[in-house]
N, CA, C and O atoms as a GROMACS GRO file, in nm:
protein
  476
    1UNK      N    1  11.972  -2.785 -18.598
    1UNK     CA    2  11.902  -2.874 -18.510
    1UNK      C    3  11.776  -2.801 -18.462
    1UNK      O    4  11.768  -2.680 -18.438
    2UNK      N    5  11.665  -2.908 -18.451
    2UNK     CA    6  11.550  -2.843 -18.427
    2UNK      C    7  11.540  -2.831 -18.264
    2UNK      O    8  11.628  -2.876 -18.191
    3UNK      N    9  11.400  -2.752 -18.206
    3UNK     CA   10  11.391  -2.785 -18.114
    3UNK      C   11  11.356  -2.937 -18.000
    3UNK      O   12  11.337  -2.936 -17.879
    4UNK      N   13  11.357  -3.050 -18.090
    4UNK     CA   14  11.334  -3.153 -18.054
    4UNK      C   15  11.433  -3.223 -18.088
    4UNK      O   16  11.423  -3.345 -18.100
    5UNK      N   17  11.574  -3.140 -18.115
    5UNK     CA   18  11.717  -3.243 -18.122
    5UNK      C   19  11.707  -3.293 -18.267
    5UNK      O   20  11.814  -3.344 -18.301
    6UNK      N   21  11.588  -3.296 -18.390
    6UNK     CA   22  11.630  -3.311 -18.505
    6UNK      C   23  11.750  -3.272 -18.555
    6UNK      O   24  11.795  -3.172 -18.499
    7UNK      N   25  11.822  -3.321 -18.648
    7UNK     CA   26  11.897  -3.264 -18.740
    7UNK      C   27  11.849  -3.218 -18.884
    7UNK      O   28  11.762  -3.280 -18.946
    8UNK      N   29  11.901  -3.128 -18.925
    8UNK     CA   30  11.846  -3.055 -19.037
    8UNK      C   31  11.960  -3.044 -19.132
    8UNK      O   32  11.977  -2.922 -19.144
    9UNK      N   33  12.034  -3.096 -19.194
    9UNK     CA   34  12.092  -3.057 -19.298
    9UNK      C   35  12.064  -3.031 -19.457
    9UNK      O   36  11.975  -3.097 -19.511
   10UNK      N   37  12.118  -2.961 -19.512
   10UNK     CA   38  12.081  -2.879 -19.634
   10UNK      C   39  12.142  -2.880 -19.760
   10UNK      O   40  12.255  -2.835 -19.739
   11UNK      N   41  12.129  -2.908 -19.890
   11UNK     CA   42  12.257  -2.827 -19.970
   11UNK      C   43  12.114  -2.796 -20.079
   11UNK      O   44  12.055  -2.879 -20.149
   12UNK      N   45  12.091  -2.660 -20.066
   12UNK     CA   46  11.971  -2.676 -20.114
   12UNK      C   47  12.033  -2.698 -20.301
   12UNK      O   48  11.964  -2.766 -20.377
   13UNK      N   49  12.101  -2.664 -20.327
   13UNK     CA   50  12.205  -2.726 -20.485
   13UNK      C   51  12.145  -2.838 -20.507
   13UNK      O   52  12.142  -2.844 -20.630
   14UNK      N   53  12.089  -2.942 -20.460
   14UNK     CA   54  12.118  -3.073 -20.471
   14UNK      C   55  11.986  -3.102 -20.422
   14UNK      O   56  11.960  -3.217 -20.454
   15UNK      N   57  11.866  -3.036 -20.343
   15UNK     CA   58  11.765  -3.056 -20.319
   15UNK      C   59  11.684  -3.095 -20.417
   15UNK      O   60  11.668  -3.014 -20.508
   16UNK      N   61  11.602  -3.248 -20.426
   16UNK     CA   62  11.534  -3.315 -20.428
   16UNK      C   63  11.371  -3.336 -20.385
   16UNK      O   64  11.364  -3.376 -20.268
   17UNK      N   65  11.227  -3.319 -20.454
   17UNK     CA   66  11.121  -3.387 -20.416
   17UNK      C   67  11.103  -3.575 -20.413
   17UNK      O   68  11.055  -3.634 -20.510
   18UNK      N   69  11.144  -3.638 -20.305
   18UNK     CA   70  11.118  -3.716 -20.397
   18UNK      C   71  11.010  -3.812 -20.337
   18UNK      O   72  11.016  -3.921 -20.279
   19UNK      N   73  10.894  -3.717 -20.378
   19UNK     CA   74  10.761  -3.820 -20.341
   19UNK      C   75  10.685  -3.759 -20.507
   19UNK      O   76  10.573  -3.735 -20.552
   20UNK      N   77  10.812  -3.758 -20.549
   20UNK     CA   78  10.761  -3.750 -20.726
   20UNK      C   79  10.847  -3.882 -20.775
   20UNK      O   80  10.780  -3.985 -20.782
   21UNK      N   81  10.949  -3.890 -20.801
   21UNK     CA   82  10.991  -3.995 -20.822
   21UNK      C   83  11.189  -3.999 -20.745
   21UNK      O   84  11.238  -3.910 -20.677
   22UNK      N   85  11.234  -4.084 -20.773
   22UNK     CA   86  11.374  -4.144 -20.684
   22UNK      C   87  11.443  -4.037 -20.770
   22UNK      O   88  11.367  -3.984 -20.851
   23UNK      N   89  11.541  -4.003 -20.771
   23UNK     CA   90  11.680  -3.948 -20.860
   23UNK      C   91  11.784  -4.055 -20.876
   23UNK      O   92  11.828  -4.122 -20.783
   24UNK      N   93  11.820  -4.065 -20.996
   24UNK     CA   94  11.929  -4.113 -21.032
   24UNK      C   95  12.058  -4.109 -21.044
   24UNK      O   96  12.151  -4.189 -21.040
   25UNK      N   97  12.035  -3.952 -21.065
   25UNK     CA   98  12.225  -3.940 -21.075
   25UNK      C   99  12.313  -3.909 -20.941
   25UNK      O  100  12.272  -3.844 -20.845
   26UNK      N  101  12.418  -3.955 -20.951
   26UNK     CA  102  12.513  -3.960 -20.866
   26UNK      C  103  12.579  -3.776 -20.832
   26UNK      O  104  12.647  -3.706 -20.907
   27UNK      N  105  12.533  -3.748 -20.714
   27UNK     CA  106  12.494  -3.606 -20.690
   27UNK      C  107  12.559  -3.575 -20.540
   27UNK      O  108  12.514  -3.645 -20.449
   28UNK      N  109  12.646  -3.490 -20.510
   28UNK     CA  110  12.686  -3.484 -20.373
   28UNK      C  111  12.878  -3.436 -20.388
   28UNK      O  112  12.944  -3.381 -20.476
   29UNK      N  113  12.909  -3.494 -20.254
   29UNK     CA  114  13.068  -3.468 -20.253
   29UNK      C  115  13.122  -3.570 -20.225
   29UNK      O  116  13.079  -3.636 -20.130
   30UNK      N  117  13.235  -3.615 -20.301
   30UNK     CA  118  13.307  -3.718 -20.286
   30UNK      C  119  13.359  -3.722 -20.178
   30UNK      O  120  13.432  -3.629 -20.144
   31UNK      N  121  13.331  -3.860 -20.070
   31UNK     CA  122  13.381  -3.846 -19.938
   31UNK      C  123  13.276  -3.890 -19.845
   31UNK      O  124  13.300  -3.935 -19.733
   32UNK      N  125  13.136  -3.871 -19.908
   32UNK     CA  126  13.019  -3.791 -19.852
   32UNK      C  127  12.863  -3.898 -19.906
   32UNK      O  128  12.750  -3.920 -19.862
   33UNK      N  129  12.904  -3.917 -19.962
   33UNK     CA  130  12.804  -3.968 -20.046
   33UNK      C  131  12.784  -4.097 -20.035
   33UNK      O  132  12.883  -4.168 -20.051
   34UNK      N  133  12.652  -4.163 -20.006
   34UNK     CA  134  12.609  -4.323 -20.006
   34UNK      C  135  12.664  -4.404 -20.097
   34UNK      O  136  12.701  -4.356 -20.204
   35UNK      N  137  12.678  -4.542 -20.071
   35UNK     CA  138  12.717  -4.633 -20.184
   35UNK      C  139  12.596  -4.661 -20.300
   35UNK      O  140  12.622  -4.687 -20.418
   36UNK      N  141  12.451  -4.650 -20.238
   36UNK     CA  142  12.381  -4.636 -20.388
   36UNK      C  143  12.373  -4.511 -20.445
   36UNK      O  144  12.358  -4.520 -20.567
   37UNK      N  145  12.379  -4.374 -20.396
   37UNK     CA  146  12.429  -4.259 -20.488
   37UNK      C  147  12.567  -4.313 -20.575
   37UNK      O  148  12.595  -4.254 -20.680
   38UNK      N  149  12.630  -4.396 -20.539
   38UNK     CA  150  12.762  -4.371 -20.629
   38UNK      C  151  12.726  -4.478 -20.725
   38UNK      O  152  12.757  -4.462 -20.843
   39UNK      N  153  12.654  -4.602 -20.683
   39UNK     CA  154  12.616  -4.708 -20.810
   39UNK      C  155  12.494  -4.600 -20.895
   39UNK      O  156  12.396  -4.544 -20.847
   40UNK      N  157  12.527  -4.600 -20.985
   40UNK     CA  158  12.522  -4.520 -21.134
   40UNK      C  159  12.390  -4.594 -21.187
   40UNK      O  160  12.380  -4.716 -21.196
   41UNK      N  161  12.297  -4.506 -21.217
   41UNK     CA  162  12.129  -4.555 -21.256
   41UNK      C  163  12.106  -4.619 -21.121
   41UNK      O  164  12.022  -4.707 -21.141
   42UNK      N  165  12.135  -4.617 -21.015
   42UNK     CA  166  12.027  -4.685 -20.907
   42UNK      C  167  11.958  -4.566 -20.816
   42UNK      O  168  11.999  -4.479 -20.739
   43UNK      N  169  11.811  -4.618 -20.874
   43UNK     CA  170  11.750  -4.514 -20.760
   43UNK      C  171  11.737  -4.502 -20.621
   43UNK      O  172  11.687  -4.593 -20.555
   44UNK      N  173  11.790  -4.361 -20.551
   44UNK     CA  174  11.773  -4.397 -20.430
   44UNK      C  175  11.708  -4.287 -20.324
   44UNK      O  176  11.640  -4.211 -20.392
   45UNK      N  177  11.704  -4.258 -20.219
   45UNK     CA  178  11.578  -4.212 -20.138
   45UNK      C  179  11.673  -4.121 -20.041
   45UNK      O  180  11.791  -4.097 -20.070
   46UNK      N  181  11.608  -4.071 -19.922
   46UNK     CA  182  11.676  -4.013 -19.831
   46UNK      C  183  11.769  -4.072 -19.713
   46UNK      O  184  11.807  -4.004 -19.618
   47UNK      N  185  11.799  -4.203 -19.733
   47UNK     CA  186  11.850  -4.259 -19.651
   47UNK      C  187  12.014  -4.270 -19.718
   47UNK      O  188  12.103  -4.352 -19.695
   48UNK      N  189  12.012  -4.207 -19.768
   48UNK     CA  190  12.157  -4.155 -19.843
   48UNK      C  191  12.206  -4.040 -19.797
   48UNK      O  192  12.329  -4.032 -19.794
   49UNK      N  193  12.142  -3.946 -19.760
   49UNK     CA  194  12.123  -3.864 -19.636
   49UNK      C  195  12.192  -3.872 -19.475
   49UNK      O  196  12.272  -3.798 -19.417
   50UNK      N  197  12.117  -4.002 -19.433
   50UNK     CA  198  12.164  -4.065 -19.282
   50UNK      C  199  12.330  -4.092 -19.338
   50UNK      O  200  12.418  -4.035 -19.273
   51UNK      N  201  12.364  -4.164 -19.434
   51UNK     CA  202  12.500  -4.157 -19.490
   51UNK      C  203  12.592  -4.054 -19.444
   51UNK      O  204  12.677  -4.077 -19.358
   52UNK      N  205  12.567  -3.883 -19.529
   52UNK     CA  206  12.610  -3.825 -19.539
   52UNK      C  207  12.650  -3.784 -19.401
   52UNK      O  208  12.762  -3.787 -19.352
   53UNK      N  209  12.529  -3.742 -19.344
   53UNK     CA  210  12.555  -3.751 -19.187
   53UNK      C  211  12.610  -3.821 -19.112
   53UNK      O  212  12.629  -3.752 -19.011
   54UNK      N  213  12.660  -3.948 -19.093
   54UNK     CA  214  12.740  -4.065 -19.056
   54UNK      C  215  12.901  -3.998 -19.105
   54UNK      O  216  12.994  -3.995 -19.025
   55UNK      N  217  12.910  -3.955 -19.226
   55UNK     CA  218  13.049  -3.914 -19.263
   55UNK      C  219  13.034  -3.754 -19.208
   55UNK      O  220  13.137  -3.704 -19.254
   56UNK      N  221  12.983  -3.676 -19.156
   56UNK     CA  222  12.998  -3.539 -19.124
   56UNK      C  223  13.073  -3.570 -18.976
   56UNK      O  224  13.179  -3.533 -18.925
   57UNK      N  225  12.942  -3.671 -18.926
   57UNK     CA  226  12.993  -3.676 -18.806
   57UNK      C  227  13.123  -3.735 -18.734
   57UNK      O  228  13.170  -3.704 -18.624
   58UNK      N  229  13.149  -3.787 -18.786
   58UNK     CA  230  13.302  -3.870 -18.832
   58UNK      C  231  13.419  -3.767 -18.866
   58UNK      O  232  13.526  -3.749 -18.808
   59UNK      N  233  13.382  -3.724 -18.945
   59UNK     CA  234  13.511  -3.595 -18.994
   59UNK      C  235  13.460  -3.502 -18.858
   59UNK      O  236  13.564  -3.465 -18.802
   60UNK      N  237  13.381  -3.468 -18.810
   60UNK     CA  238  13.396  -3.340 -18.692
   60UNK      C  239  13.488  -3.434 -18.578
   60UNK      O  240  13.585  -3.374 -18.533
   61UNK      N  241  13.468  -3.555 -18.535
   61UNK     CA  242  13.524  -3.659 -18.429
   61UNK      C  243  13.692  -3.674 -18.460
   61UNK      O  244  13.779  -3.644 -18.379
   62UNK      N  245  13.718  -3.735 -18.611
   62UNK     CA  246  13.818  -3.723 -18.651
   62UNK      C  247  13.951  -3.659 -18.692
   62UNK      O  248  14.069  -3.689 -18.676
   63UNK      N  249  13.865  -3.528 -18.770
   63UNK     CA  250  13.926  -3.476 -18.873
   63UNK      C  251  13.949  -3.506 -19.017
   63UNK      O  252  14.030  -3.441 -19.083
   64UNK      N  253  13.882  -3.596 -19.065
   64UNK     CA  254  13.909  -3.641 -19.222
   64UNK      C  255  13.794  -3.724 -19.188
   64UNK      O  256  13.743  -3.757 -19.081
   65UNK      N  257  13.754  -3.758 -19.385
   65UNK     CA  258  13.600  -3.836 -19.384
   65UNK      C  259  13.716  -3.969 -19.395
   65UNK      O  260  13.833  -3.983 -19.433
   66UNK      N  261  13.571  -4.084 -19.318
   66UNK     CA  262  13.576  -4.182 -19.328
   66UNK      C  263  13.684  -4.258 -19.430
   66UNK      O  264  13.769  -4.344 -19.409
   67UNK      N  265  13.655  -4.208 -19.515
   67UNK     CA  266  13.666  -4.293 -19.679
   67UNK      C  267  13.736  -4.199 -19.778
   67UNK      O  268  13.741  -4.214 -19.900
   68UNK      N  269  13.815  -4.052 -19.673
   68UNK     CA  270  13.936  -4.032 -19.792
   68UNK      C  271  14.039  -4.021 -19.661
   68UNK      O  272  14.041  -3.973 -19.548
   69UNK      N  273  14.109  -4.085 -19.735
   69UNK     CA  274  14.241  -4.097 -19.608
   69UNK      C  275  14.359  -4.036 -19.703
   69UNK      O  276  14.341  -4.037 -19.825
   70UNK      N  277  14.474  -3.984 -19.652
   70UNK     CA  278  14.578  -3.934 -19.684
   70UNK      C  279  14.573  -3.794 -19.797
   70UNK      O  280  14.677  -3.747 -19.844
   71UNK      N  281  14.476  -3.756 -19.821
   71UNK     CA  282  14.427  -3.634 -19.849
   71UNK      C  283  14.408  -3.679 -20.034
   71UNK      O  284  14.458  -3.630 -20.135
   72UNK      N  285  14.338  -3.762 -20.016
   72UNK     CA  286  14.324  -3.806 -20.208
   72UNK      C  287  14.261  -3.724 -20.261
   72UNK      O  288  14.154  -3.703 -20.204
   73UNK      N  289  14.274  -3.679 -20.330
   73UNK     CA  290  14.154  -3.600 -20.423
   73UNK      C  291  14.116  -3.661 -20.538
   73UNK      O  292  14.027  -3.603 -20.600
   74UNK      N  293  14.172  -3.797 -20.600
   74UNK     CA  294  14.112  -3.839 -20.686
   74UNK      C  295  13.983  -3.864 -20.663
   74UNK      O  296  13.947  -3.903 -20.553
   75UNK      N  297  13.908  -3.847 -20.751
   75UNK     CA  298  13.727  -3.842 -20.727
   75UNK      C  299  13.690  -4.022 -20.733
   75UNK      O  300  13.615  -4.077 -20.653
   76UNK      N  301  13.767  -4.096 -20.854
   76UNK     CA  302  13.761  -4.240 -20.839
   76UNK      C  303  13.782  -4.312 -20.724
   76UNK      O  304  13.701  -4.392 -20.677
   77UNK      N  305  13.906  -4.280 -20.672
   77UNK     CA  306  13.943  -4.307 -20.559
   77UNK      C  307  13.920  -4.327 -20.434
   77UNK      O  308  13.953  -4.419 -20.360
   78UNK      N  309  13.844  -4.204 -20.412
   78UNK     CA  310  13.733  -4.174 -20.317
   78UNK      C  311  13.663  -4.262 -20.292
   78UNK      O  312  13.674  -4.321 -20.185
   79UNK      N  313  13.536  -4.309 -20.417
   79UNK     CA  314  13.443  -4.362 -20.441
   79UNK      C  315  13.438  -4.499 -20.430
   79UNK      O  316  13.342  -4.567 -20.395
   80UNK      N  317  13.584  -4.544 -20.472
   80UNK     CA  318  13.648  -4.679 -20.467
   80UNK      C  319  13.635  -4.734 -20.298
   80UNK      O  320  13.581  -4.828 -20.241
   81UNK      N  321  13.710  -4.629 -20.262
   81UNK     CA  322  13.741  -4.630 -20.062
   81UNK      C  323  13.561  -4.647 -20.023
   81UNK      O  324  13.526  -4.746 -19.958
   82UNK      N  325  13.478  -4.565 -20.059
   82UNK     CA  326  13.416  -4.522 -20.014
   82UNK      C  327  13.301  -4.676 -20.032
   82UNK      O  328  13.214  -4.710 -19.952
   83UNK      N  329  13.331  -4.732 -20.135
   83UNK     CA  330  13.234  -4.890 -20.179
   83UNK      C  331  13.349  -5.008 -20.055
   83UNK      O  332  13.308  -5.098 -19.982
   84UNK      N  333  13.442  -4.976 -20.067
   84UNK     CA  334  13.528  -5.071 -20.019
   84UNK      C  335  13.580  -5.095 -19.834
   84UNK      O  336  13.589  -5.203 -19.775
   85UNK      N  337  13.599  -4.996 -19.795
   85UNK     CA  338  13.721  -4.966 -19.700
   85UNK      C  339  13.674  -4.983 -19.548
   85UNK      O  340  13.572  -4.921 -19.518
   86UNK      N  341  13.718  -5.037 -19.476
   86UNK     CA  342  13.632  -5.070 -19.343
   86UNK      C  343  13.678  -4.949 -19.266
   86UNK      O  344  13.781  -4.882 -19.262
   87UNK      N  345  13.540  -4.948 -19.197
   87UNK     CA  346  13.510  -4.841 -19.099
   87UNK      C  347  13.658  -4.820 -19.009
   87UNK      O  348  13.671  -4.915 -18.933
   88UNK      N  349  13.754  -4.737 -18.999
   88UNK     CA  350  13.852  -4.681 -18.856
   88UNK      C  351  13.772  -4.672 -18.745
   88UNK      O  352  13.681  -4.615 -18.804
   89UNK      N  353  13.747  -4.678 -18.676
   89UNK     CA  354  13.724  -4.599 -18.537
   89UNK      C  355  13.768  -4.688 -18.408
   89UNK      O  356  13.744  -4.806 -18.386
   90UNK      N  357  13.858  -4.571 -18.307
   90UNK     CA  358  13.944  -4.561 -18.218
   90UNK      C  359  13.904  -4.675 -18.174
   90UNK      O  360  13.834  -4.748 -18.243
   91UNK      N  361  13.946  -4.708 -18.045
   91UNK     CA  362  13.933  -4.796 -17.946
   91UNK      C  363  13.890  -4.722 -17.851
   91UNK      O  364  13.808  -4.760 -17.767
   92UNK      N  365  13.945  -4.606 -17.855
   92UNK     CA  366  13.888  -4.515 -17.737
   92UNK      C  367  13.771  -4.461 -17.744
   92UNK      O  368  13.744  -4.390 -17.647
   93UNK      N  369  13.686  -4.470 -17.832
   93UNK     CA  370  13.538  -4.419 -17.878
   93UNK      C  371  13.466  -4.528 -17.780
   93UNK      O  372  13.483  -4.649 -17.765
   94UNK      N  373  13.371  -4.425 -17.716
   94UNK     CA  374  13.267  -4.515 -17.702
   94UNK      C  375  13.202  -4.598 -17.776
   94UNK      O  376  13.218  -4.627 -17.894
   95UNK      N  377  13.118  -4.639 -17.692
   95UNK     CA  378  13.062  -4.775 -17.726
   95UNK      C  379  12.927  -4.741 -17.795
   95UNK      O  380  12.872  -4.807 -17.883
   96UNK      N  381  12.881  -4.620 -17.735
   96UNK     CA  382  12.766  -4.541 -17.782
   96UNK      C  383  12.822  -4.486 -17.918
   96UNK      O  384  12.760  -4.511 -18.022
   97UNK      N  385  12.903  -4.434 -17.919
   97UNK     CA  386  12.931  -4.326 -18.041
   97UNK      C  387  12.951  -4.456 -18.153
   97UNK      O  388  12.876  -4.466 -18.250
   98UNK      N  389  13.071  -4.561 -18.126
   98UNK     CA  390  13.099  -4.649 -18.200
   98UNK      C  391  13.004  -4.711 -18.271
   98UNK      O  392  13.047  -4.765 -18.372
   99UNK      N  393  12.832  -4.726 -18.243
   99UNK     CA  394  12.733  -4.777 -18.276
   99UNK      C  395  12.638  -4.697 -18.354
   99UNK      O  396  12.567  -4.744 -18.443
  100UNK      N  397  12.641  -4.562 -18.314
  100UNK     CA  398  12.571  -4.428 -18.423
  100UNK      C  399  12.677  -4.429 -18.506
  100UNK      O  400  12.626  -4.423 -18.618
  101UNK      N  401  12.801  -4.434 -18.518
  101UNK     CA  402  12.904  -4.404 -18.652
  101UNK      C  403  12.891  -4.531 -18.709
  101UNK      O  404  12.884  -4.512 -18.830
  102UNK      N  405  12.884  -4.646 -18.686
  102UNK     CA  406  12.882  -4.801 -18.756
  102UNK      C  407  12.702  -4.801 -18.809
  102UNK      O  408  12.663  -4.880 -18.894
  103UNK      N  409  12.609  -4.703 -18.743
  103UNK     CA  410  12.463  -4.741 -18.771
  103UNK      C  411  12.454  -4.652 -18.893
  103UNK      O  412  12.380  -4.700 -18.980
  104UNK      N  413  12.510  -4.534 -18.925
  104UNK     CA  414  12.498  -4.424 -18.974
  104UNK      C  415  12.561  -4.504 -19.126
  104UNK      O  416  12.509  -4.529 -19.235
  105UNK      N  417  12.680  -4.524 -19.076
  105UNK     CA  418  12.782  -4.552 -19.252
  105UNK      C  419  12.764  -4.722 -19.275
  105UNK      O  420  12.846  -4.783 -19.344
  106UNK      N  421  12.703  -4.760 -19.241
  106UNK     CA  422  12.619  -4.901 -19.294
  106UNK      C  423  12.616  -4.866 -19.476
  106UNK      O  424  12.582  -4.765 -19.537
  107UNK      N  425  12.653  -4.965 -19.510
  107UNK     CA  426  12.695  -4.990 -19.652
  107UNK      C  427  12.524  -5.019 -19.745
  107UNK      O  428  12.464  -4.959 -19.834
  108UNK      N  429  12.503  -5.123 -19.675
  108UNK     CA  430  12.343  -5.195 -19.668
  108UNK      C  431  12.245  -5.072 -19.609
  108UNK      O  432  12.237  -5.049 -19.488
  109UNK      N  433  12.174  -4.998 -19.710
  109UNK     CA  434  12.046  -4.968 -19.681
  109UNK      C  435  11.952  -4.936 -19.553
  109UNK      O  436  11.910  -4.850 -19.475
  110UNK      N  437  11.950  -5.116 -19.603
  110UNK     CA  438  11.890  -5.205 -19.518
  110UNK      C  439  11.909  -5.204 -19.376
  110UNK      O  440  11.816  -5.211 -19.296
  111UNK      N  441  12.059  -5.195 -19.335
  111UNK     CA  442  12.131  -5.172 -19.221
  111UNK      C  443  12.126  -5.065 -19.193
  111UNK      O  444  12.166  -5.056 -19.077
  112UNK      N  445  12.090  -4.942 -19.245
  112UNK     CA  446  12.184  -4.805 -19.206
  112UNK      C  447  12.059  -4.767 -19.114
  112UNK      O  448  11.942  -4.793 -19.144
  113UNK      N  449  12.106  -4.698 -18.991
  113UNK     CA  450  12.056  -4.631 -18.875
  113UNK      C  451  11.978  -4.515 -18.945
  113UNK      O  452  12.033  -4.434 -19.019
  114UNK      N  453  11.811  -4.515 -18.906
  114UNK     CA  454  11.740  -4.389 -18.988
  114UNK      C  455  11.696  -4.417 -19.073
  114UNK      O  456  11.628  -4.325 -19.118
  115UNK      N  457  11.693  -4.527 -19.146
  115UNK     CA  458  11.638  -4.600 -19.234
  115UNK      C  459  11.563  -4.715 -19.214
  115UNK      O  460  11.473  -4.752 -19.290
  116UNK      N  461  11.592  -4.764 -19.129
  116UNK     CA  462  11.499  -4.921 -19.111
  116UNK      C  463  11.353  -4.872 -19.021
  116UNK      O  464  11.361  -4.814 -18.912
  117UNK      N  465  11.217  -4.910 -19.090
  117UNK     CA  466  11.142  -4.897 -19.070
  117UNK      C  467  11.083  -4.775 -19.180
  117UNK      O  468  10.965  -4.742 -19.193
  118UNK      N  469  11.192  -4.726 -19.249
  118UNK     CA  470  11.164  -4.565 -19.315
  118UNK      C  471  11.175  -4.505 -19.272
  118UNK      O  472  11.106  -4.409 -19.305
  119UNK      N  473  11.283  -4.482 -19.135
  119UNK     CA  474  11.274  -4.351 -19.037
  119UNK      C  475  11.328  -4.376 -18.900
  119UNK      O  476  11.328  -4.285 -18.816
   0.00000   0.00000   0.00000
């Protein structure tokens, strides 16, 4: 985290320019990863990113990501949960938190918190 409360996350493995062109392949950790990283040939941007972060933050709150429950390790499986499976979160979560974890793991793009507007 920066000094202005940014977040900074990294895997530099997997680091990307992409004001050269989008990446295609499906790249990351199962669990972790956006629904257009996992649709196969679709290009996609850094808002796959806000994703990942939506599921970090979730597994630190929780203890397990979003979208592997009961300790699956099938990699299909995952991915399956991960296109499919509606959001858990408590009753006891705020109302604040409940709205950064629902803005963050937005399925839709379009929807996802950090993305609309480009930022």
């Amino acid at each position: 985290m920066d000094e202005y409360g940014h977040v900074r996350i990294s895997d530099l493995g997997l680091a990307c320019d992409f004001s050269r062109r989008k990446p295609h392949a499906s790249v990351g950790t199962h669990g972790y990863m956006a629904p257009e990283v996992l649709l196969k040939g679709c290009p996609y941007d850094s808002s796959a990113d806000w994703f990942s972060l939506g599921c970090m933050l979730y597994k630190l709150l929780r203890g397990h990501s979003p979208f592997r429950h009961h300790k699956t390790k099938d990699k299909h499986e995952i991915d399956r949960m991960t296109m499919t499976m509606s959001l858990d979160i408590p009753d006891g979560m705020s109302c604040e938190m409940r709205s950064l974890l629902e803005g963050l793991l937005a399925r839709d793009v379009c929807n996802r918190l950090g993305c609309m507007g480009r930022g």
